[in-house]
TIDREN-281456 format. One line per 3 residues: number of its first residue (from 0); for each residue x, y, z of C-alpha. Coordinates in steps of 0.05 Angstrom, whole numbers, plus 32768, in hexadecimal, padded with zeros to 4 digits. Layout:
NUM) X Y Z; ...;
// end
This chain:
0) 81BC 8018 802E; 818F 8034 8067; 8147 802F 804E;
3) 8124 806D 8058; 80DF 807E 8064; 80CB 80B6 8036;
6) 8095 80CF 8005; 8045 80DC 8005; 800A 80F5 8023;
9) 7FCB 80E3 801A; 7FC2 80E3 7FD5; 7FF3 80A9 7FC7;
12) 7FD0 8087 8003; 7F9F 8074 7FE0; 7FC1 8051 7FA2;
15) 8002 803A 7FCC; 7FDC 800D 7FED; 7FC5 7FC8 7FDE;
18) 7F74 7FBE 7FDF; 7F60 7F9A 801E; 7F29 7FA8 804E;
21) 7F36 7F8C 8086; 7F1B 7F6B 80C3; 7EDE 7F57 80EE;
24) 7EBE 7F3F 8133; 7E86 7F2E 8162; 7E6F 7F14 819F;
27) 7E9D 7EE2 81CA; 7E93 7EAE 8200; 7EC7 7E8F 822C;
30) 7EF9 7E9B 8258; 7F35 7EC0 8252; 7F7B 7EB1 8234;
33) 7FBC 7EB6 8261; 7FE7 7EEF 8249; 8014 7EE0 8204;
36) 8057 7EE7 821B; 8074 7EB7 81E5; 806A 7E8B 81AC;
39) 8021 7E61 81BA; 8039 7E1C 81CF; 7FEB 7E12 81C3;
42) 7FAB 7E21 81E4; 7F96 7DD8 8202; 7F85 7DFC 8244;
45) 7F64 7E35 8231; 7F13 7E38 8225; 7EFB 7E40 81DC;
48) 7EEC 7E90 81CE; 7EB9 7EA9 8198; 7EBF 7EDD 8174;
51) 7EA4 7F04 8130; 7ED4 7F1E 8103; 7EBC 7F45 80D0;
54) 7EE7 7F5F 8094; 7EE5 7F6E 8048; 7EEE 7F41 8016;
57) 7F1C 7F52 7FDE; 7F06 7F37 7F96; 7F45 7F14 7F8C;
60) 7F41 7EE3 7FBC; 7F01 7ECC 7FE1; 7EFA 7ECD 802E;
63) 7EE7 7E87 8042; 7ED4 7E74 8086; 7EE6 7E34 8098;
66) 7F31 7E30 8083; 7F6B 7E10 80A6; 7F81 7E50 80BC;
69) 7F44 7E5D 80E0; 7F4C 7E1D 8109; 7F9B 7E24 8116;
72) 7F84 7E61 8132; 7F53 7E3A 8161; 7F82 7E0B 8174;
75) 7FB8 7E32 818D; 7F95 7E6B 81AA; 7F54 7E4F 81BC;
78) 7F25 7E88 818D; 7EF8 7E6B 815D; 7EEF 7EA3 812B;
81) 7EA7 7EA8 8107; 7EC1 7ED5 80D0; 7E8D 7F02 80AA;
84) 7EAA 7F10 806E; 7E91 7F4B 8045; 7E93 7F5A 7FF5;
87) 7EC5 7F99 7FF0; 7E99 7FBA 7FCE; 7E5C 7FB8 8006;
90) 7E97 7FBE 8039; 7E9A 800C 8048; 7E54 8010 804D;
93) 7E49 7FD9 8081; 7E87 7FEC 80AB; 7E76 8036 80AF;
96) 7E22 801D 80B9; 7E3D 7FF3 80F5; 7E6F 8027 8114;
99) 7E3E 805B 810D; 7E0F 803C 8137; 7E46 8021 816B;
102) 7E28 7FE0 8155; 7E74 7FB4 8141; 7E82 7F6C 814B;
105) 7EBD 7F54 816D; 7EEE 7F66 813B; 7ED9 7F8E 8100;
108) 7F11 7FA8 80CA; 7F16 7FF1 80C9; 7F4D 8029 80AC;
111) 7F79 8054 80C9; 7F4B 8097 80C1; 7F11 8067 80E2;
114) 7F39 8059 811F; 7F46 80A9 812D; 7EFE 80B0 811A;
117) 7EE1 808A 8150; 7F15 8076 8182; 7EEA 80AC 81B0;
120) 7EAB 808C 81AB; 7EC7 8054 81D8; 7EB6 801E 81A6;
123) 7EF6 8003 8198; 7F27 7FDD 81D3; 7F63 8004 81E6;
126) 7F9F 7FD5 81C4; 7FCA 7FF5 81EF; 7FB4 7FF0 822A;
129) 7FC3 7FAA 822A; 8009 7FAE 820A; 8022 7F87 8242;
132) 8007 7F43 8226; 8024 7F59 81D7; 8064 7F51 81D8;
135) 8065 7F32 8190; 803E 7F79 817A; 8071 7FA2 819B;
138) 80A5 7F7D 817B; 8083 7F90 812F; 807F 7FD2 8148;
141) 80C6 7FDC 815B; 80D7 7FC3 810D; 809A 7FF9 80F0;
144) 809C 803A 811B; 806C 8052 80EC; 8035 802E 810F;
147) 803E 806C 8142; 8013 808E 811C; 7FDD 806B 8128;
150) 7FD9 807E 8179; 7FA1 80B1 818B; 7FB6 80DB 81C0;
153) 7FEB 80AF 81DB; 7FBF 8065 81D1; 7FB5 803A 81A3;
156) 7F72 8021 8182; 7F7B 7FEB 814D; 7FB3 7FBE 813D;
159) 7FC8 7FC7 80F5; 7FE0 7F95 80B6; 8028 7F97 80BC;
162) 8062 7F7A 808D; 8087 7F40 80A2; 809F 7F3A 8054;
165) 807F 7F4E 8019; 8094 7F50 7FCB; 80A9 7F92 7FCF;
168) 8085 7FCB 7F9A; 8087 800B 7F85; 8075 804A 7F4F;
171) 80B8 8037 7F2C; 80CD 8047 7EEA; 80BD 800A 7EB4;
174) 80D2 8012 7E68; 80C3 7FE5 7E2E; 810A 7FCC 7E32;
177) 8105 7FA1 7DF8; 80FF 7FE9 7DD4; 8133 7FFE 7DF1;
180) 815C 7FC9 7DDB; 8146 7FC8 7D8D; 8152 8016 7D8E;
183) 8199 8005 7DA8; 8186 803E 7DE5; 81AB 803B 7E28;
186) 8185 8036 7E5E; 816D 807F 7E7D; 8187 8088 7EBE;
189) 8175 80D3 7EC0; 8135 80FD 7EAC; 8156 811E 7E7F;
192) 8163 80DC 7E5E; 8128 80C1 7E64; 8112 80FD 7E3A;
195) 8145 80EC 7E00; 812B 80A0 7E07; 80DE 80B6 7E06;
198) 80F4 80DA 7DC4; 8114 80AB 7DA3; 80DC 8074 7DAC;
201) 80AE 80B0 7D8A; 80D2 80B4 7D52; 80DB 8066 7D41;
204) 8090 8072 7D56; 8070 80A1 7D46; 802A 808A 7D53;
207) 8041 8079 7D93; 803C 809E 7DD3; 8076 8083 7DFD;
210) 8067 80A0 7E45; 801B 808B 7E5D; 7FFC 8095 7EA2;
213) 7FB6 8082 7EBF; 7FA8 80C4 7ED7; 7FC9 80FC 7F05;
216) 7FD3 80DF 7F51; 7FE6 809A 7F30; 802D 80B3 7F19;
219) 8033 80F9 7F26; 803C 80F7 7F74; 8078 80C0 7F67;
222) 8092 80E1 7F24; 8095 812A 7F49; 80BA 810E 7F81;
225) 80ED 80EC 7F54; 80FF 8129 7F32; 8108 8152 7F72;
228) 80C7 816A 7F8B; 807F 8154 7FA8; 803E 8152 7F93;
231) 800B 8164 7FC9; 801B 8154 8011; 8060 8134 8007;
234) 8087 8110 8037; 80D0 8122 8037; 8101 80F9 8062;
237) 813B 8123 8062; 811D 8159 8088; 80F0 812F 80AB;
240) 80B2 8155 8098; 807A 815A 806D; 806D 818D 8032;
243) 803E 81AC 7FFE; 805D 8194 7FB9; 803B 81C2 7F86;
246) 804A 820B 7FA2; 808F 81F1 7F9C; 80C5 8207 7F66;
249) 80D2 81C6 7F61; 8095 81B2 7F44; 809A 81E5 7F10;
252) 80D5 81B9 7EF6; 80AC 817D 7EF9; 8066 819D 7ECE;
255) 809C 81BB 7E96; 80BE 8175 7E8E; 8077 815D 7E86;
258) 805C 8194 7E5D; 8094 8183 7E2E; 808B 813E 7E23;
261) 803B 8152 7E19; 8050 8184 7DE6; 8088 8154 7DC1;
264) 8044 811E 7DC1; 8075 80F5 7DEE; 8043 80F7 7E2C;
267) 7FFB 80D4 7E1D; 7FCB 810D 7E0C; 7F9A 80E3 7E3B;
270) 7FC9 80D5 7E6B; 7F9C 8104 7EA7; 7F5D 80D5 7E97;
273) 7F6F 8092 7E81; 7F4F 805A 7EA7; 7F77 802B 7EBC;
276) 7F52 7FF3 7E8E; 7F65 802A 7E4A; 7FA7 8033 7E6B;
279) 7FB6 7FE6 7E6D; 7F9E 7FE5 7E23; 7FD7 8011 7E13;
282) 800E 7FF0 7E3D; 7FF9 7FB0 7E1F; 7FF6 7FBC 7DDC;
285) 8032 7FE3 7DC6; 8010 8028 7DCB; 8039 803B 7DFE;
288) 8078 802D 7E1D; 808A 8047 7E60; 806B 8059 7E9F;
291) 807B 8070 7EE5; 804D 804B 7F11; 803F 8001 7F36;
294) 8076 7FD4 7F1E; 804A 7F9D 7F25; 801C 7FA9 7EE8;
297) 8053 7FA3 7EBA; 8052 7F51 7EC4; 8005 7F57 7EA2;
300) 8022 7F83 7E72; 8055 7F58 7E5C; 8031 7F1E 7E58;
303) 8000 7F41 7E2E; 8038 7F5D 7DF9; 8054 7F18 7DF4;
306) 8017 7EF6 7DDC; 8024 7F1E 7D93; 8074 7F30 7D98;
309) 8094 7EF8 7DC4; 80D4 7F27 7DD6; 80A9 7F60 7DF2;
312) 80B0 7F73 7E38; 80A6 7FA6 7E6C; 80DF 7FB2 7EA1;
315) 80F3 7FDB 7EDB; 8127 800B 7ED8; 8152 8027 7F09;
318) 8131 806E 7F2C; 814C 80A6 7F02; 817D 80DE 7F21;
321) 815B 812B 7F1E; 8179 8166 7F0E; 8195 8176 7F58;
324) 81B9 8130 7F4D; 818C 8109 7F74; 816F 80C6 7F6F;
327) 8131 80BD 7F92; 80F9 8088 7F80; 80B8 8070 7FB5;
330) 80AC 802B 7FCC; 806B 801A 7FDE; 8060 801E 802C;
333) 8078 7FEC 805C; 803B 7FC3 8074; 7FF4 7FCB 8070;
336) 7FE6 7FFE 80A8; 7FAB 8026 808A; 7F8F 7FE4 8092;
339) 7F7F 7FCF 80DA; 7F55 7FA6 8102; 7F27 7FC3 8145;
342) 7F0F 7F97 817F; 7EDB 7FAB 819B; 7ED0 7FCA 81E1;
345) 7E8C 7F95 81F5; 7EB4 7F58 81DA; 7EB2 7F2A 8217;
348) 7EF9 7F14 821C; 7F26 7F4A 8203; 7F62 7F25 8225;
351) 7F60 7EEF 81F1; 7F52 7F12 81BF; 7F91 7F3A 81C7;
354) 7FBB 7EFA 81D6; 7FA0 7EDE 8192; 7FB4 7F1D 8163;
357) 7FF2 7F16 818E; 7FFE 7ED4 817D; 7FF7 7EEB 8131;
360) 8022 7F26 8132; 8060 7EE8 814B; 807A 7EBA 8126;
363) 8051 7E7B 8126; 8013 7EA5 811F; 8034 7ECD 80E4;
366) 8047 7E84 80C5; 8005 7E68 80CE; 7FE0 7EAA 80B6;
369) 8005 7EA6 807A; 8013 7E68 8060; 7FEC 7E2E 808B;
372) 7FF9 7DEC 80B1; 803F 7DDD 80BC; 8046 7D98 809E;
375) 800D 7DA0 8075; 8004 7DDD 8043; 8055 7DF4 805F;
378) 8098 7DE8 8077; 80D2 7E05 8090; 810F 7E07 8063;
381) 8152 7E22 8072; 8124 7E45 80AD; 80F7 7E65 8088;
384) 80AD 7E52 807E; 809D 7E32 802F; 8062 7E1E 8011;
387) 8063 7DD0 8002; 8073 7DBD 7FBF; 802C 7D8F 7FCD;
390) 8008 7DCF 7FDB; 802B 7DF5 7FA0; 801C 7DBB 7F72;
393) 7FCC 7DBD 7F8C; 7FC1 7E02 7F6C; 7FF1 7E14 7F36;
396) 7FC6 7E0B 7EFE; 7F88 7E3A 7F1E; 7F83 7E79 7EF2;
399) 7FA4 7E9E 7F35; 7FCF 7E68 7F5F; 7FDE 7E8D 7F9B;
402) 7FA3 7EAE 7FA9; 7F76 7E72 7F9A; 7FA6 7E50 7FCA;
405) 7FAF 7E8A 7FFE; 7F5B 7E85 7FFD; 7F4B 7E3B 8007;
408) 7F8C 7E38 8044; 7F67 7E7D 805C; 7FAF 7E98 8061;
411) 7FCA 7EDC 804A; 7FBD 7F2A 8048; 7F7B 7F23 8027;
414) 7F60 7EF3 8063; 7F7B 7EF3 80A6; 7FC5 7F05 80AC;
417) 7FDB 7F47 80DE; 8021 7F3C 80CC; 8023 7F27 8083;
420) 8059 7EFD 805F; 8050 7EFB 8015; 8080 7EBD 8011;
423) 804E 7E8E 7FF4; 804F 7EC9 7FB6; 8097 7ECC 7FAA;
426) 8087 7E73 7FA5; 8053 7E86 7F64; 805C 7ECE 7F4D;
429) 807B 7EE2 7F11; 80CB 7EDC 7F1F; 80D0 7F24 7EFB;
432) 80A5 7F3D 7F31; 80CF 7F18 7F6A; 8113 7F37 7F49;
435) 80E9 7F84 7F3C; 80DD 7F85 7F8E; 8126 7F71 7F9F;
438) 8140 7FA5 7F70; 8110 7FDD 7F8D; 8128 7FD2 7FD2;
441) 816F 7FDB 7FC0; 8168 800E 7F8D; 8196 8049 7FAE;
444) 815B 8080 7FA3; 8123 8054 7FC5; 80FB 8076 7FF8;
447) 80C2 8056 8021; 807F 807D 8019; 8061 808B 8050;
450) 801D 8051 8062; 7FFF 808F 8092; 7FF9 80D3 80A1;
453) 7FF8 80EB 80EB; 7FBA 80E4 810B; 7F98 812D 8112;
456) 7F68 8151 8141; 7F22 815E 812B; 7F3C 81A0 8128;
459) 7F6E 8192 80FB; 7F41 816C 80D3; 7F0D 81A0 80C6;
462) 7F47 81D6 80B9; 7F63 819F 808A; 7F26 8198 8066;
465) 7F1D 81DA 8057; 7F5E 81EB 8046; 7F58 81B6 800F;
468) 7F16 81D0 7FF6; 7F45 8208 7FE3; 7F7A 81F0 7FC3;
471) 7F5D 81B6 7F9C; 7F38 81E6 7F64; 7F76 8202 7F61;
474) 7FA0 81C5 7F59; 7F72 81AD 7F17; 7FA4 81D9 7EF3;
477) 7FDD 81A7 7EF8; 7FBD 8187 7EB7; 7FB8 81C8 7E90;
480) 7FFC 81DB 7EA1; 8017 819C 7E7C; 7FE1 819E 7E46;
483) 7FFF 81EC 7E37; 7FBA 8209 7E47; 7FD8 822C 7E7B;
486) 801A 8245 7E6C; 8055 8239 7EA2; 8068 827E 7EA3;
489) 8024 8284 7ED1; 8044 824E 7EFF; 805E 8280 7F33;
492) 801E 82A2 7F41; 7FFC 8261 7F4A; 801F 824C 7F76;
495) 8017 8285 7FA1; 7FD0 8280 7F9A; 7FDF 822E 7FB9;
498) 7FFD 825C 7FE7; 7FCE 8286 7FFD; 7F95 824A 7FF7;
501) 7FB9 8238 8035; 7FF2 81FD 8022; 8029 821F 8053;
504) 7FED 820F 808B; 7FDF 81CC 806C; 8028 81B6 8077;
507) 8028 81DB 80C0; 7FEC 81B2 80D9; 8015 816D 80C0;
510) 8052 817B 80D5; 8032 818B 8120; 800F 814E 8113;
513) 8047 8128 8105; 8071 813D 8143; 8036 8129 8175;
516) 8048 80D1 815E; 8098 80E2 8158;
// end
């Protein structure tokens, strides 16, 4: 099927994505690089280049700083990296501290909303102005449009983390199928269904709550579109354009669906303000027994279960069709692109700077970044890069394999790679969650969400913000309409009141966003 790019805003931004800061940089010596027009053949002639990179470190696998990534990187490109690696949670602090003072090393990891933030303070190198030595980042921009939306008035500021391959994820649909199977219950394949199967489960039992969530955004924005609608600003991809979800008679369907399952005690009475650490007690523990949300957790969850009841698992289900007849489901976005990397403007040799993310974004640099030294920690096989069964071997019996391994080569999303490959994964992961991402990228409803929204004017912005100031007291009533403290028959004239907040403006000022990077 053609993939298409579809669903969310910037709610699901913020959970779609996977937790990396990024980035760093410095001051350089040296001489500059000649211009990357292919593959390094090495960098033998070129004068060594210094620079600081600074970027966040992720808790689940440590930045280390001298790594045989870090000198593969020297050798064929001639920049030695001093990387400054920062504890995620000191990370926003320090980056915004250094940007606010214009005070940024050589490379410094930064988001999306940073790059449209600052780009006019002259801080940051203009990427594309020296497009003509990237024709490896070109190339990954042909295969991601999206990445469009990360030009400023026509240039570009920072190169983002892009997807060379990844184990694909989603919000998908994952029942207790072991349940399923002692109940003798097909397998849903509508809502409608899933209603009959959320029932049933009740009454075998009934001090059960079969449906959990860990709050509102976590499911809802996925679960709405599923069933037909949105839930705030919603991406569509068969008109091309963005939307409001809630003013929407659509989403009327989608809070009395919910507000039945509440009322039938088929929906987890805490399901707006469970935590995600009470909301994997329940999933582990046979308190509950489906969810709509990251496929991934249901590996933990099933592990977990097994420990007491052997046959117990969690697994993913096909998305459901909606009452118009549709099938739609969201994958999680392709690449990384909220996460990006800035050079800065005073670095002393921007050329080779430029040719070494170059270099990174092609394909030895995306093999090295990812898995290591040919001959060493990988090989090719059948033409495609493999961790060594030595390498594998090394590591398998750390409490996490890959990411212990991934740290110590300094390979991966969580250290250095622009153009990430999570082969070494599919090598060490769970082979449910291997099987779980091909299934999601064939399913026949499978949308991609959205990584970014358009980048807006300041303008925009401030009319943005206040818009929202509007309609967020307003939205809080989502939770009482499915708790029955606010009846649905008062559904219309909320929604006009969504209205009148300003939503129909909301979805003007993305939508004229959005046409400005098409």
């Amino acid at each position: 099927m053609t993939r298409k790019s579809a669903v969310l805003t910037s709610l699901l931004l913020s959970t779609a994505l996977i937790a990396s800061a990024c980035s760093s940089g410095g001051d350089s010596n040296g001489q500059g690089g000649t211009p990357n027009t292919a593959e390094s053949s090495g960098s033998a002639s070129k004068s060594t280049v210094e620079v600081r990179w600074m970027r966040g470190e992720n808790p689940a696998q440590a930045v280390k700083q001298d790594t045989p990534v870090i000198g593969e990187i020297l050798a064929k490109t001639g920049v030695k990296i001093n990387l400054e690696p920062v504890p995620g949670s000191n990370y926003e602090d320090k980056k915004r501290a250094l940007l606010a003072t214009n005070n940024i090393p050589d490379i410094i990891g930064i988001t999306a909303s940073d790059a449209a933030e600052f780009a006019g303070t002259g801080m940051f190198l203009t990427i594309s102005d020296y497009f003509d030595r990237m024709p490896n980042f070109q190339k990954v921009m042909e295969t991601n449009p999206e990445i469009k939306k990360l030009f400023i008035d026509g240039k570009l500021y920072s190169l983002p983390v892009a997807e060379h391959f990844k184990i694909q994820g989603g919000k998908a649909p994952m029942i207790r199928m072991d349940i399923l199977e002692k109940l003798d219950l097909a397998v849903p394949t509508t809502f409608d269904e899933l209603y009959d199967v959320l029932k049933k489960m009740k009454e075998a039992y009934p001090d059960s709550y079969p449906f959990s969530s860990r709050g509102i955004p976590a499911f809802l924005d996925a679960f709405a579109f599923g069933m037909g609608g949105g839930f705030g600003m919603t991406y569509d991809d068969e008109t091309g354009a963005y939307f409001y979800g809630q003013n929407k008679p659509e989403f009327k369907e989608v809070l009395t669906f919910l507000n039945r399952l509440y009322s039938e005690g088929l929906l987890d009475p805490d399901f707006a303000i469970n935590t995600k650490q009470n909301w994997d007690e329940k999933m582990s523990t046979g308190k509950s027994f489906f969810y709509y949300d990251n496929n991934s957790f249901a590996v933990n969850y099933t592990a977990a279960l097994q420990q007491a009841e052997p046959g117990a698992r969690f697994d993913r289900i096909p998305y459901l069709k909606n009452a118009k007849g549709d099938i739609r489901g969201w994958l999680y976005p392709k690449g990384w692109l909220t996460d990006n990397y800035a050079i800065s403007s005073d670095t002393k040799n921007p050329e080779a700077v430029i040719d070494m993310f170059d270099w990174m974004y092609g394909e030895e640099g995306t093999n090295v970044t990812n898995y290591g030294i040919e001959g060493q920690t990988f090989e090719i096989v059948d033409g495609q890069p493999k961790m060594t069964d030595a390498t594998l071997e090394k590591y398998k019996g750390s409490t996490d394999p890959a990411r212990v391994m991934l740290s110590e080569i300094g390979a991966g999303l969580l250290a250095l790679a622009v153009h990430v490959d999570e082969g070494p994964f599919t090598q060490l992961s769970d082979p449910n969650l291997v099987r779980w991402g091909e299934e999601l990228v064939n399913d026949p409803g499978a949308r991609y969400a959205p990584a970014l929204v358009p980048a807006f004017t300041s303008e925009e912005t401030k009319l943005i913000k206040g818009i929202t100031s509007k309609t967020a007291p307003l939205e809080e009533d989502v939770v009482k309409f499915v708790m029955g403290i606010k009846p649905l028959t008062e559904f219309d004239q909320w929604a006009e009141q969504l209205t009148k907040a300003g939503a129909e403006q909301l979805e003007n000022i993305y939508n004229e966003a959005l046409k400005r990077v098409q």
